[in-house]
C-alpha positions in Angstrom: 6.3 -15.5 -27.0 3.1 -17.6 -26.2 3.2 -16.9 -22.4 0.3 -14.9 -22.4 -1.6 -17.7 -24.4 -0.3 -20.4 -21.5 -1.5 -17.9 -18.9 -4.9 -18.0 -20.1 -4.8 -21.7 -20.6 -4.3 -21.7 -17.0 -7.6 -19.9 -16.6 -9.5 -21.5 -18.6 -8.7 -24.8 -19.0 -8.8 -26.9 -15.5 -8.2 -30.3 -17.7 -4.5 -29.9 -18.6 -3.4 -26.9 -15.9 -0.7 -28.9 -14.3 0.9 -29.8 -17.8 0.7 -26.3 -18.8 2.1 -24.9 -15.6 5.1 -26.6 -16.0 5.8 -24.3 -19.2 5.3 -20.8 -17.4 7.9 -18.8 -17.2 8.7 -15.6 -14.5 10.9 -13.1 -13.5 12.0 -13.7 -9.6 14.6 -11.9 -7.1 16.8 -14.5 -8.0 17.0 -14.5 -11.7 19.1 -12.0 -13.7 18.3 -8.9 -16.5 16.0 -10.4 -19.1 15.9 -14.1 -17.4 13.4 -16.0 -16.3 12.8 -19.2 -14.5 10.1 -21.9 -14.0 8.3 -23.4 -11.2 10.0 -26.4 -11.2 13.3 -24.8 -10.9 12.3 -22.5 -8.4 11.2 -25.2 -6.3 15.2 -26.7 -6.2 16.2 -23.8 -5.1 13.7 -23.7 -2.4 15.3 -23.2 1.7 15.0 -26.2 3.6 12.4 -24.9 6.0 10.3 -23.4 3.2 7.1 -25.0 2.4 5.6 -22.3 -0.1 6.0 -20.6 -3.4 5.5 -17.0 -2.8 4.9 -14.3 -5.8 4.2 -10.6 -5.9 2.2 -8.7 -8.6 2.2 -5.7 -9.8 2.5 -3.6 -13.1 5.9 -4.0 -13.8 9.2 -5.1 -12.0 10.7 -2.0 -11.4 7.3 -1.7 -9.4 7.8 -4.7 -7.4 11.7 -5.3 -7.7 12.2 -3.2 -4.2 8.8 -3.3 -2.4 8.5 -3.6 1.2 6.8 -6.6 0.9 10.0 -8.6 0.2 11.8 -7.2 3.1 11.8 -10.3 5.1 11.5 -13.0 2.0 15.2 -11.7 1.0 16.5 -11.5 4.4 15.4 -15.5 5.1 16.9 -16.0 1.5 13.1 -16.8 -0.2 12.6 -16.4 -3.5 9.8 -14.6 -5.1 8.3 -14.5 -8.2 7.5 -11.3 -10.5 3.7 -11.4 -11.8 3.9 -8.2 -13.8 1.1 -8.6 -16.4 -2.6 -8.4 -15.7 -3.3 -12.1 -17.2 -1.3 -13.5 -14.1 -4.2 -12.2 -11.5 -6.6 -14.4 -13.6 -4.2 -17.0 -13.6 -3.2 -17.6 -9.9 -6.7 -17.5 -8.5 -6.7 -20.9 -10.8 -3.9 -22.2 -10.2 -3.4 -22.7 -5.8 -0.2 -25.0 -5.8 2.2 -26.5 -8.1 4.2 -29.3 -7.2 2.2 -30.1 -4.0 3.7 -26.5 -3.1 1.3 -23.7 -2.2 1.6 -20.4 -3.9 1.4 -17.8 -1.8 1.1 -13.6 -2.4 3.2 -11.8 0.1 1.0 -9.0 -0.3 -2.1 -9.8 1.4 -2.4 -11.0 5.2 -1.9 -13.9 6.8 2.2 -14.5 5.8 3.7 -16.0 8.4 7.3 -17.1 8.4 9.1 -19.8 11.3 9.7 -18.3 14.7 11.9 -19.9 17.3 10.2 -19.6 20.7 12.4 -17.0 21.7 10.7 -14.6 18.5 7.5 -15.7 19.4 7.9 -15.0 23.1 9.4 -11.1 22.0 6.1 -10.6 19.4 3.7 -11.4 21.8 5.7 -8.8 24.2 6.0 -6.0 21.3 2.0 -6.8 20.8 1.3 -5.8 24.0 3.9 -3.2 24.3 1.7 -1.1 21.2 -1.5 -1.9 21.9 -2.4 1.5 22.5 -1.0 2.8 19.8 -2.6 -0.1 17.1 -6.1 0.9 18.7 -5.3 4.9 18.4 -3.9 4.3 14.7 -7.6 2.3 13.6 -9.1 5.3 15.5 -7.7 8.4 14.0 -7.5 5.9 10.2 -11.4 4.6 10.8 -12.7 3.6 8.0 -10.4 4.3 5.4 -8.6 0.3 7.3 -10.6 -2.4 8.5 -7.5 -3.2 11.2 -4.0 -2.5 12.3 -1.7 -5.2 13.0 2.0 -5.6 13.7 3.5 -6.9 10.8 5.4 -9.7 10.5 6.9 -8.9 6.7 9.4 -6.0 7.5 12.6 -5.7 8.2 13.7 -1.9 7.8 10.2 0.2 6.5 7.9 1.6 8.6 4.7 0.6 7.6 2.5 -1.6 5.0 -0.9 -2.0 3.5 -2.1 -5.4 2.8 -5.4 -6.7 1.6 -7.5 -9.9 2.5 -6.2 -13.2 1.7 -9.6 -13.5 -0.8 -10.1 -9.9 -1.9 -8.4 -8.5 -4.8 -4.6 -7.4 -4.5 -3.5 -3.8 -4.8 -3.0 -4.7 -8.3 -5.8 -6.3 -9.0 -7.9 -3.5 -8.0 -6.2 -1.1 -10.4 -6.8 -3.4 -13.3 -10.4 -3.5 -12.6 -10.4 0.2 -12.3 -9.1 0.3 -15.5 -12.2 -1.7 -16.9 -14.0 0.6 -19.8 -17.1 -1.7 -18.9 -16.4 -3.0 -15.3 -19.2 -3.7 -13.3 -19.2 -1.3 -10.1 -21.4 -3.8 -8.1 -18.9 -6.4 -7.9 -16.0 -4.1 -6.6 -18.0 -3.2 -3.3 -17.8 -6.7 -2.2 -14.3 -7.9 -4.0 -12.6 -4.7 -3.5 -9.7 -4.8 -1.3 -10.1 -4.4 2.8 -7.0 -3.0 3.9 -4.9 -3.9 6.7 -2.2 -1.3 8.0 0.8 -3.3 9.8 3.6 -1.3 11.1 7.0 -2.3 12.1 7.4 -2.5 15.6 11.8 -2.3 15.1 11.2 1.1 13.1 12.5 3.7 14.9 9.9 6.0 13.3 7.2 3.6 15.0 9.2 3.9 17.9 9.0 7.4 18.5 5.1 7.1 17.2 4.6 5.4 20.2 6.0 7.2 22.7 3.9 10.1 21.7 0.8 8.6 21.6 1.8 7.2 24.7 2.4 10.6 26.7 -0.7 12.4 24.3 -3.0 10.9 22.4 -4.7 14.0 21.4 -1.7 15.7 19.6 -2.2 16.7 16.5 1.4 15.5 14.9 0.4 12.3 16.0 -2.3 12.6 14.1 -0.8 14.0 11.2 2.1 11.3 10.8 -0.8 8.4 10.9 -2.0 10.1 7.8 1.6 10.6 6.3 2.4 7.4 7.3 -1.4 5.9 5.6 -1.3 8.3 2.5 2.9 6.7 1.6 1.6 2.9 2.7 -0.8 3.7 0.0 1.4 4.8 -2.6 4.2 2.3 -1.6 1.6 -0.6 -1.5 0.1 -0.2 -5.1 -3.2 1.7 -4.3 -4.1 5.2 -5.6 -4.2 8.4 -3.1 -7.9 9.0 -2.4 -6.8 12.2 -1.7 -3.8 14.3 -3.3 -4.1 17.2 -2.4 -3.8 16.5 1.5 -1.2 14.3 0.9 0.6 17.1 -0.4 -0.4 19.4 2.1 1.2 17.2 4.5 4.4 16.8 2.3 4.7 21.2 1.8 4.1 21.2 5.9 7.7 18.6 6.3 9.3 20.5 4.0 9.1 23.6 5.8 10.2 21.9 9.0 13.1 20.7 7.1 13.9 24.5 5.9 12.9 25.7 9.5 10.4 27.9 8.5 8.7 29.0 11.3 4.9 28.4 12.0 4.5 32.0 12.3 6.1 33.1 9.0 3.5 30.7 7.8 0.8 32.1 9.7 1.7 35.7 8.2 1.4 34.2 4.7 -2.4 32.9 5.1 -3.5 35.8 6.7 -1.8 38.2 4.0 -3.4 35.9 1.6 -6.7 36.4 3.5 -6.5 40.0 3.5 -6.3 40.2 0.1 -8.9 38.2 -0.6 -10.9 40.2 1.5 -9.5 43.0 0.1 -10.7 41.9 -3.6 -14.2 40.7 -2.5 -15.0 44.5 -1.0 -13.7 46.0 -4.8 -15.9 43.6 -6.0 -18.9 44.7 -3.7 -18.0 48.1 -4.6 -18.3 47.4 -8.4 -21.5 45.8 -7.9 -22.9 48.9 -6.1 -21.6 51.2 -8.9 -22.9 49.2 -11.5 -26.3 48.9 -9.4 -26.7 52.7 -9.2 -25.6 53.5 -12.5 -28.5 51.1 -13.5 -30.7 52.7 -11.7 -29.6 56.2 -12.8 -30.2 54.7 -16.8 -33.6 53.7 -15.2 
């Protein structure tokens, strides 16, 4: 198996790219278990209105295989290719087209797909229509996005992270991470600016919007836009910067789904405080013992 070797030829050699690129080899939505295809054949099976070659990465393709990103690629009947190992990042930021085709990764911004005029006419609607709630999202979110956007890649999830068209993918940010000697100067300028975009046909963005809509200050609001963030991230290829409140958040649905009442909830903390408080006046009380006893040996 030498497509490693043809990757990096790719990379490294600009002279004879287009020869080698026509012996590459990848996994795609449309081939079968343990088949792969090349570009040229991709490119005859191509839609009619289709102008680009799109890909995904990612670190394997039970990773990718059912990603949100290819929500609206299957339903036009697209194919996309599986880049699955960490030579193909290298390799794509070489090689822009094939075939007078450009390749395109549906996993940062600016994908956009044909619209009749009636589907432009509805988006612009829907974009005014959630307005408020894209500018309350980036506000409760701040910096942790540089913008949200309605997204014009799903079909049936909620929500999505993408990254800047010349950043570093998802996955490309976890293999520098991975770096024994990688150079932290580089990633504050290459590291990947995230974009939220959320679904404007979920119903779960829906009902997101009329509560903002009637009270921006509620907290549940402001807890789902975390929920929501914290499983973009997860589902999008990043890493949680945060676990432990993710979790926090899941234990807290959870017990809505068990109907455990607030209150019984409540009762636990403050039992749990009690004793706490319970064990730091022992403790005092030690301390004072062992403070006069001292002072008795003294």
């Amino acid at each position: 198996n030498f497509g490693k070797n043809l990757k990096l030829g790719i990379h490294e050699d600009a002279k004879n790219r287009d020869k080698i690129a026509k012996l590459l080899r990848y996994e795609s939505t449309a081939t079968q278990k343990d088949e792969t295809t090349s570009l040229d054949d991709y490119i005859t099976r191509m839609q009619k209105e289709q102008n680009d070659i799109y890909y995904i990465t990612g670190e394997s393709k039970k990773a990718v295989e059912n990603s949100s990103f290819l929500e609206q690629c299957k339903k036009r009947k697209y194919e996309v290719l599986f880049l699955t190992e960490p030579i193909d990042e290298y390799a794509t930021q070489q090689l822009k087209e094939y075939g007078k085709k450009k390749l395109v990764c549906i996993t940062k911004e600016g994908l956009t797909f044909p619209e009749s005029d009636e589907e432009k006419a509805a988006r612009e609607q829907q974009e005014k229509d959630f307005e408020p709630l894209l500018k309350l999202v980036k506000e409760i979110l701040g910096e942790k996005i540089e913008k949200v956007v309605l997204s014009k890649s799903l079909v049936t999830s909620p929500c999505v992270l993408v990254t800047g068209e010349y950043g570093w993918s998802a996955n490309m940010e976890r293999i520098m991470k991975a770096q024994a000697l990688r150079d932290n100067s580089m990633s504050g300028y290459m590291a990947s600016k995230k974009t939220m975009e959320l679904n404007p046909d979920n119903a779960i963005i829906k009902e997101l919007r009329k509560k903002a809509l009637s009270n921006e200050a509620d907290k549940i609001v402001r807890n789902l836009v975390f929920l929501l963030f914290d499983t973009c991230l997860i589902t999008s290829g990043f890493t949680l910067e945060e676990p432990s409140s993710y979790a926090k958040r899941i234990h807290r649905m959870i017990k809505l789904g068990m109907k455990i009442k607030e209150e019984e909830v409540v009762e636990e903390v403050e039992e749990t405080k009690e004793e706490t408080k319970e064990e730091t006046k022992e403790e005092d009380v030690e301390e004072d013992l062992d403070d006069s006893l001292m002072e008795q040996v003294d």
